[in-house]
C-alpha positions as CSV (number, residue, x, y, z in Angstrom):
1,X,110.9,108.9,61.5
2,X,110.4,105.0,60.9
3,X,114.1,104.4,60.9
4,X,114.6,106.8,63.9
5,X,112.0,104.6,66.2
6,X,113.3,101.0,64.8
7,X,116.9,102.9,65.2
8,X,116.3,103.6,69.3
9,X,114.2,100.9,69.9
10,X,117.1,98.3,68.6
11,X,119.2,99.9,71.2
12,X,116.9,100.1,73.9
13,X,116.5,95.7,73.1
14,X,120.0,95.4,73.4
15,X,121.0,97.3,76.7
16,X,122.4,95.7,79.4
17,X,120.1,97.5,81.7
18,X,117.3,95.4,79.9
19,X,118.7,92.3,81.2
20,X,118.8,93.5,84.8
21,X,115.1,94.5,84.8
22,X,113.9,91.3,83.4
23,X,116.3,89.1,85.8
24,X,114.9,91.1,88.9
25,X,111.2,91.2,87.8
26,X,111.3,87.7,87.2
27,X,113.1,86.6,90.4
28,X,110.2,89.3,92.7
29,X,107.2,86.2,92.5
30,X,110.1,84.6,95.6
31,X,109.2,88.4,98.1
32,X,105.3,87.3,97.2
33,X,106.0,83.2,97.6
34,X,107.7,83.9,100.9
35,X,105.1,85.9,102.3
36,X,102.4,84.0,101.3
37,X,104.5,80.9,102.5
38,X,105.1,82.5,106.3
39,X,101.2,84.2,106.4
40,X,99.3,81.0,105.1
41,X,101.4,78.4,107.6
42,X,100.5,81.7,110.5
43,X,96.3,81.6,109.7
44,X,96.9,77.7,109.4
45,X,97.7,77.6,112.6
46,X,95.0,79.6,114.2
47,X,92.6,77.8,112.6
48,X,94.3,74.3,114.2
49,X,94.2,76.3,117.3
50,X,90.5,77.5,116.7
51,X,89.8,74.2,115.7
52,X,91.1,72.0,118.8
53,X,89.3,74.5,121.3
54,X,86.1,73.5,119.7
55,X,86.9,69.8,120.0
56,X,87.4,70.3,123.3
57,X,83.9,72.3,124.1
58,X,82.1,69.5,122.0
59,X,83.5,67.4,124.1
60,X,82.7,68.6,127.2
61,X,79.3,69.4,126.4
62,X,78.4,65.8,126.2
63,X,78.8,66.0,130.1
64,X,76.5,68.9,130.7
65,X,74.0,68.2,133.4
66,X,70.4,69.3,131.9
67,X,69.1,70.2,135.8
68,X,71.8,73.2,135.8
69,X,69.7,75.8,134.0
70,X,72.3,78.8,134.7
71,X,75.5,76.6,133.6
72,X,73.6,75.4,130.7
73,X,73.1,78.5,129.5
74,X,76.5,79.8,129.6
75,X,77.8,77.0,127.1
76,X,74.9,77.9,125.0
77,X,76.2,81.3,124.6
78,X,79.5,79.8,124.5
79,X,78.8,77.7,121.8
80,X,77.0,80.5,119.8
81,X,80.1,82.7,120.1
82,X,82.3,79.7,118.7
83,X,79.6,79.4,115.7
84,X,79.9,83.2,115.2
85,X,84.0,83.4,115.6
86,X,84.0,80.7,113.2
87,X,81.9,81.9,110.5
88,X,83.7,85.2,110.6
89,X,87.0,83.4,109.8
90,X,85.2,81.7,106.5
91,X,84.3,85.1,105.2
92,X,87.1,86.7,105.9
93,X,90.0,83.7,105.2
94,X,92.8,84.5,103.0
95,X,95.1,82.4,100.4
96,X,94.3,78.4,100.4
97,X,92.9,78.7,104.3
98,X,89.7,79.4,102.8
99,X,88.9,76.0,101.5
100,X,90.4,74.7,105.3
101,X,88.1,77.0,107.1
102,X,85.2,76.2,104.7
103,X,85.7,72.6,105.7
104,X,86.1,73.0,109.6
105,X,82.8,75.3,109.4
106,X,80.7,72.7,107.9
107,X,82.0,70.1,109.6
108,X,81.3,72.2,113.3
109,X,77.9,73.1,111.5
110,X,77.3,69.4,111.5
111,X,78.4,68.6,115.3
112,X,75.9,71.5,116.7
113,X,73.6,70.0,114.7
114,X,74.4,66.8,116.3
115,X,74.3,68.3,119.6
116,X,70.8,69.7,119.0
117,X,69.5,67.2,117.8
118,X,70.4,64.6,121.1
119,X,69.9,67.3,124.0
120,X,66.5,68.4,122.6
121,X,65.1,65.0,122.7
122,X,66.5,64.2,126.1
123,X,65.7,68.1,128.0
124,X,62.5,70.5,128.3
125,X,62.9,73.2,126.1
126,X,61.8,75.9,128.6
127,X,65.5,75.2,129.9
128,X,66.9,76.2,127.0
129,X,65.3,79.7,126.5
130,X,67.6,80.5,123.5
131,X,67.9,77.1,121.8
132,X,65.3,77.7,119.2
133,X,66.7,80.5,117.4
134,X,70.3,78.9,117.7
135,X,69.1,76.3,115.7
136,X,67.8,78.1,113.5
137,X,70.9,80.2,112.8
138,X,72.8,77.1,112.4
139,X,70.7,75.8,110.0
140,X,70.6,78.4,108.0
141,X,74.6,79.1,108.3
142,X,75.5,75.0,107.6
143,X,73.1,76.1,104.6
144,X,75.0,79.0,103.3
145,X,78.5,76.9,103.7
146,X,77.1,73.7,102.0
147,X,76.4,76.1,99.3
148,X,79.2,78.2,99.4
149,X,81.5,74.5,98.8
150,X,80.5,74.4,95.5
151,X,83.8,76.9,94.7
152,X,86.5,73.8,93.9
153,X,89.3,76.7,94.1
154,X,90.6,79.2,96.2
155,X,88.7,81.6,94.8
156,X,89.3,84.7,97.6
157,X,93.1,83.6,98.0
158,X,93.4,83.7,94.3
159,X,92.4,87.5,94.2
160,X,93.7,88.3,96.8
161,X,97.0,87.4,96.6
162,X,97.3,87.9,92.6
163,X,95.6,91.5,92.8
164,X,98.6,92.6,95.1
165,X,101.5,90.9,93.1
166,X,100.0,92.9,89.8
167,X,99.5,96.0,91.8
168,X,103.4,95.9,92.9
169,X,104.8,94.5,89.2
170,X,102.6,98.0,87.8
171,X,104.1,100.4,90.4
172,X,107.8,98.7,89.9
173,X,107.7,99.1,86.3
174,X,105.9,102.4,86.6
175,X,108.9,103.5,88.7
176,X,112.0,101.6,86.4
177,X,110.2,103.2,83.5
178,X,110.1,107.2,84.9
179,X,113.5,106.5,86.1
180,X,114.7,105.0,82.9
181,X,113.6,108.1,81.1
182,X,114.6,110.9,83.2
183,X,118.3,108.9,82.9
184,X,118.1,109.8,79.2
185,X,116.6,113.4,79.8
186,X,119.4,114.2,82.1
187,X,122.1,112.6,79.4
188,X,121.1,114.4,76.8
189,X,119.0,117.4,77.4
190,X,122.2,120.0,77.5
191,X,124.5,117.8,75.8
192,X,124.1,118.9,72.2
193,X,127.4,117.6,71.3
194,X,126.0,114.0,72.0
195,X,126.3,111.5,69.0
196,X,125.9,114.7,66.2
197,X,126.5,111.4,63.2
198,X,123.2,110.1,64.8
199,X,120.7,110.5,61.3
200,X,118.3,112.2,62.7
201,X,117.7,115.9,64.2
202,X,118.6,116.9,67.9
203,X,115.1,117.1,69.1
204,X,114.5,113.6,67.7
205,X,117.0,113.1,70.0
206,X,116.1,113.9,72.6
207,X,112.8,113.4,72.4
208,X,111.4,110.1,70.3
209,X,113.7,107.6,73.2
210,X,111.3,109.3,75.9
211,X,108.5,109.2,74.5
212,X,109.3,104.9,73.6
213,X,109.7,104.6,77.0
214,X,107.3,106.3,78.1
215,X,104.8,104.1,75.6
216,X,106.1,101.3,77.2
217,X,105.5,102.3,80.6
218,X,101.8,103.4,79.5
219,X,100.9,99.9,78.0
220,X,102.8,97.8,80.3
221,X,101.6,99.4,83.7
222,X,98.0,99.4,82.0
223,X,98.1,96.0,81.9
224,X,99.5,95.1,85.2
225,X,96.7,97.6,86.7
226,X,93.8,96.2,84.5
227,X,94.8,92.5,85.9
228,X,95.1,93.7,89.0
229,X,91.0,95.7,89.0
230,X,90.3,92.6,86.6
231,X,91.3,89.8,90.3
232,X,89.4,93.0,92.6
233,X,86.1,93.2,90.5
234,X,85.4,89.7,88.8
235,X,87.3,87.1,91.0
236,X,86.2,87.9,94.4
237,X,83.2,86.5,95.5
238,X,79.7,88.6,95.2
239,X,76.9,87.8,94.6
240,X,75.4,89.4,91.2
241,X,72.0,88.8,92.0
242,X,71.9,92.1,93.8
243,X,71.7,95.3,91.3
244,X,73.2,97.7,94.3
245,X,76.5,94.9,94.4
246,X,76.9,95.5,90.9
247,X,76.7,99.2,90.8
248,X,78.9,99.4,93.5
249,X,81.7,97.3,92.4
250,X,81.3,99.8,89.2
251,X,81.7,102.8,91.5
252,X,84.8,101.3,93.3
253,X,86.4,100.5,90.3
254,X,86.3,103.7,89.3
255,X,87.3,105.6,92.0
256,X,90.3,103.0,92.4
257,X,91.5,103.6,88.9
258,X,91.2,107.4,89.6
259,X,93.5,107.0,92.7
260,X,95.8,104.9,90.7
261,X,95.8,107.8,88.1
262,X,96.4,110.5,90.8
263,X,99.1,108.4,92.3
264,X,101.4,108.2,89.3
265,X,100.6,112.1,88.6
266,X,101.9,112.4,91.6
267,X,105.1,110.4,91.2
268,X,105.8,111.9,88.1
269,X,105.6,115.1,90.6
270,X,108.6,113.5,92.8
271,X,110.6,113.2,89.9
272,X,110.3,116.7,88.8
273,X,110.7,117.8,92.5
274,X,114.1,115.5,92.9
275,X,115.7,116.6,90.0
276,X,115.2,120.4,90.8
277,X,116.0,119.9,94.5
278,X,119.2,118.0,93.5
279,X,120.5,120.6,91.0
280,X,120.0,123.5,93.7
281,X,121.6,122.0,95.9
282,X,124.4,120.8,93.8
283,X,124.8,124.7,92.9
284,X,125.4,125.4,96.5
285,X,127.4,123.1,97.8
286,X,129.7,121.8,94.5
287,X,129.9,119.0,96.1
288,X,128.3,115.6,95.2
289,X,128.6,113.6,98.3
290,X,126.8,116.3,100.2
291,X,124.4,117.2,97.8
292,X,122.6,113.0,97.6
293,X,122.8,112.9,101.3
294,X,121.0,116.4,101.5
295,X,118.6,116.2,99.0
296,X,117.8,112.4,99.8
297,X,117.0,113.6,103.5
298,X,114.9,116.3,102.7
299,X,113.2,113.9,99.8
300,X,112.7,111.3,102.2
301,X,110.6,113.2,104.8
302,X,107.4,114.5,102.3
303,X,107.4,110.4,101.5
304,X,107.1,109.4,105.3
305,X,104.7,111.8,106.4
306,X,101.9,111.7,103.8
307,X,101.8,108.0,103.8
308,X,100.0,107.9,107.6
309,X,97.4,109.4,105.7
310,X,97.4,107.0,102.6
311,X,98.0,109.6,100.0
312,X,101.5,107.9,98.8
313,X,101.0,104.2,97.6
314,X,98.0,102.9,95.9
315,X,98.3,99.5,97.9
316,X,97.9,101.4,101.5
317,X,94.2,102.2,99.3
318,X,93.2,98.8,99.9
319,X,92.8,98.8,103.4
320,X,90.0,101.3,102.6
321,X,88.9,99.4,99.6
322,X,88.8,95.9,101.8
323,X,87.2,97.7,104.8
324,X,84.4,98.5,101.8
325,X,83.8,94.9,101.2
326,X,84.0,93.8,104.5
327,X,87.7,92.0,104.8
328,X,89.0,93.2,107.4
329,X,91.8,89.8,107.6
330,X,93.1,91.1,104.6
331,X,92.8,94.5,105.5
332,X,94.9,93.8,108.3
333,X,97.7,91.6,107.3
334,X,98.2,91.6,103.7
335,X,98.0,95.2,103.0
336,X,100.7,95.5,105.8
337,X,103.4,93.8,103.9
338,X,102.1,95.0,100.4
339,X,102.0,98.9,101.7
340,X,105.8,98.6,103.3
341,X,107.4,97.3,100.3
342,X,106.1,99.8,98.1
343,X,106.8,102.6,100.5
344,X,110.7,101.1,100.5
345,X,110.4,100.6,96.8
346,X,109.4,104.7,96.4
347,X,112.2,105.8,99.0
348,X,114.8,104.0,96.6
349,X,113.2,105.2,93.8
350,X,113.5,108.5,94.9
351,X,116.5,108.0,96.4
352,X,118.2,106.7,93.2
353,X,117.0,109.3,91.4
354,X,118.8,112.0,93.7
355,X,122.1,110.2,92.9
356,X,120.9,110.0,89.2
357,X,120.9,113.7,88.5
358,X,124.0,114.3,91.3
359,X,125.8,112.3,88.7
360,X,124.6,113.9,85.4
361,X,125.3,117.4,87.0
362,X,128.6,116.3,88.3
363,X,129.3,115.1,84.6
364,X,129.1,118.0,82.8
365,X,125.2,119.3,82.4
366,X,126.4,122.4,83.7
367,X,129.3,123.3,82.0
């Protein structure tokens, strides 16, 4: 049994299909750099944008004429919805912005204060009926940022970004991995005639490569998965001093893992599914060309229409899980590049795997 595992395992090292793997998984970080490249000059830019308006209102407020009560007003409410605007993009900034929209907060936090401080001194309060508790709320939110810049990294952007590029590197080797062995269960399943001098009994043969790869699928998806829960549930910014925070980050984690879990039982599902829909229609028809394009068009649709309803791809799962902590920027735009790719990556997959077992039936399985 030793020598069978070394046996396999030495020829599983030295396949050429190893060194494709390893060239693609290592050149994927350049999809993630890209994006991250084209979304973090995109958010950069709104924030200049963001940024300049309020320039602009500061600005102009050092004309406002204290006798127009009504006017007044207005940029006081104006001013309150650039404060609130503002704040909303610090919580909820992704990648390096965070440290940029940290900065411009504090900075604007300082310029109301400013502002205050001169137009109190020179105006009758009773003008101003909402001024108090503005000032108030600014104080307290220039508080909260001061405190909040203690963080000398990206700490958000660092999860953020990370948890996705471990979530996709799982699900792609989760997916080369099924593939890899249903290519040897399909090779050698009915071939009993395969390599008879191998030293070691036809079930071994069948049997002990699968169940390597499937080991290595198992410990190398774990780990992927438990970096990826490990940037969700320690990295992201909460604060611990609250017992409910902590139980519920427990709680998500949990359920997240368990839709991870139900996720690959399900593409383990799809495999079964395209190899039996390939070989009944390859029984019909005879014919390979029309069996892939048959059986890939009536794969495809099950994979389209569940995925409105986020059943398909663990990454679509972190809009929900997002929306739970209260990101909704990430919600919204990184989750819509991470969910696309790996709805592309599981049409290929599944795809590939039609053509897989078209090929193995059209050499020989059923003779």
């Amino acid at each position: 049994m030793k020598n069978t595992f070394l046996f396999y395992l030495k020829l599983e090292t030295n396949s050429l299909k190893h060194r494709f793997i390893v060239v693609f998984l290592l050149l994927l970080p350049l999809f993630f750099v890209f994006i991250q490249k084209n979304v973090t000059e995109t958010v950069a830019d709104i924030a200049q944008a963001r940024l300049s308006s309020i320039d602009i209102a500061l600005q102009s407020y050092q004309k406002i004429d204290l006798t127009d009560v009504e006017n007044t007003d207005e940029r006081y409410l104006s001013l309150i919805d650039q404060s609130n605007a503002l704040a909303t993009m610090t919580q909820s900034a992704m990648l390096e912005n965070r440290q940029r929209y940290l900065f411009a907060s504090i900075d604007y936090g300082e310029k109301m204060g400013t502002f205050y401080e001169q137009y109190a001194a020179e105006s009758d309060r009773s003008l101003f009926p909402k001024q108090s508790t503005v000032v108030q709320e600014t104080s307290e939110f220039t508080q909260v940022l001061a405190k909040n810049k203690e963080f000398h990294w990206n700490q958000q952007g660092f999860s953020d970004y990370w948890k996705t590029v471990f979530l996709l590197y799982g699900a792609l080797l989760f997916y080369l991995t099924v593939f890899w062995s249903a290519d040897l269960f399909l090779s050698e399943v009915k071939r009993p005639q395969f390599s008879n001098s191998l030293p070691f009994r036809k079930r071994d043969r069948i049997f002990i490569p699968i169940i390597i790869r499937l080991v290595i699928c198992t410990i190398g998806t774990s780990l992927f998965l438990i970096s990826a829960v490990f940037c969700s549930f320690f990295f992201d910014h909460v604060d611990f001093s609250y017992p409910f925070a902590y139980w519920l980050r427990e709680i998500q984690a949990v359920g997240f893992l368990l839709f991870l879990l139900l996720y690959f039982l399900m593409t383990i599902v799809i495999t079964g599914f395209a190899i039996c829909l390939t070989s009944f229609i390859f029984t019909v028809t005879k014919d390979v060309l029309q069996t892939c394009l048959l059986a890939s068009l009536l794969g495809a649709l099950p994979l389209i229409v569940p995925s409105r309803i986020w059943l398909l791809t663990p990454f679509q799962f972190l809009n929900v899980f997002q929306l739970l902590q209260g990101d909704y920027a990430f919600a919204s735009d990184w989750s819509f590049y991470s969910f696309y790719f790996a709805l592309i990556l599981l049409l290929i997959y599944t795809v590939a795997l039609f053509w897989l077992t078209t090929q193995r039936l059209k050499g020989g399985l059923r003779k």
